[in-house]
N, C-alpha and C positions, 0 to 999 in steps of 0.2 A: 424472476428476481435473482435467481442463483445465477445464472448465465450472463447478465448484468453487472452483476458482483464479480464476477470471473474476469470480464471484459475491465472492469474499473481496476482491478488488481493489476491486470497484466498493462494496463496502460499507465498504473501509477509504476511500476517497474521501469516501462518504457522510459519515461520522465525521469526518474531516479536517474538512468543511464545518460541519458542525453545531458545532462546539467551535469554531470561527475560526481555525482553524491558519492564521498565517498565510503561510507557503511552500509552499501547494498553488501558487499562482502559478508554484512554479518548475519542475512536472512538467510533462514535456515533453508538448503536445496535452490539458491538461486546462482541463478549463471547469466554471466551478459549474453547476450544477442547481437549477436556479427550482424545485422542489418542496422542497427541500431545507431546514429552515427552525434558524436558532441555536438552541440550546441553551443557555442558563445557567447558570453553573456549581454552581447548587446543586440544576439538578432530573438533571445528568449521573447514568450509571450506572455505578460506580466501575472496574469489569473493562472497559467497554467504550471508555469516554469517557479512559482514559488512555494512557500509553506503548504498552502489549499493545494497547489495543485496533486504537491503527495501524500494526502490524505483521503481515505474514505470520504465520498458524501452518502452513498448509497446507505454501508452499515456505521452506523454510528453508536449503535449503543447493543450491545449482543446480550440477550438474557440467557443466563447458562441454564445449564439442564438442571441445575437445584432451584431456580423458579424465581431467585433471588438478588444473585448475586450479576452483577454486570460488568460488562468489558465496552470502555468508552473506547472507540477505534478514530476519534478525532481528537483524544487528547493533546493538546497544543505543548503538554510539558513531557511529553514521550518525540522520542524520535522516528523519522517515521521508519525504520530499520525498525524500533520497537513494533511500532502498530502493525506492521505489517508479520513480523512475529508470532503477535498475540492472533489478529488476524487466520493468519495457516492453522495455527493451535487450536482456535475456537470455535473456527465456521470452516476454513477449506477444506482442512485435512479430518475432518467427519465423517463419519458415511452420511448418506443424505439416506434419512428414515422416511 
């Protein structure tokens, strides 16, 4: 699952770069990727290159370590510069117990 979750991060990254979002800027620790190369919006593919496609499917709802309280990582009214934020805060940048 973790490795999963690694792979779906760095792919929604990917995407982020390829479409010119332009507030990957604002994810804490991230840097574009020299392989990485634009996209155009007419040759995008329509599931991948939109709103879903830089969003979590994997983690969607993170139950914090107070047992309680939750972190929705598909919230539609967050950006995905947000989710991807809270994301690093809440599950990556963990130690894995």
């Amino acid at each position: 699952m973790i490795e999963y979750a690694e792979l779906e991060k760095a792919r929604i990254l990917e995407i982020m770069q390829e479409c010119g979002y332009e507030d990957r800027d604002k994810i804490d620790g991230y840097e574009d990727n020299p392989n990485v190369k634009f996209i155009p919006k007419e040759y995008r593919v329509k599931n991948i290159h939109t709103g879903k496609g830089i969003r979590f499917q994997s983690l969607r709802d993170l139950v914090l370590e107070d047992g309680v309280t939750t972190v929705n990582l598909s919230d539609e009214n967050k950006t995905p510069a947000e989710l991807m934020n809270l994301a690093n805060k809440n599950f990556f940048n963990k130690t894995q117990e």
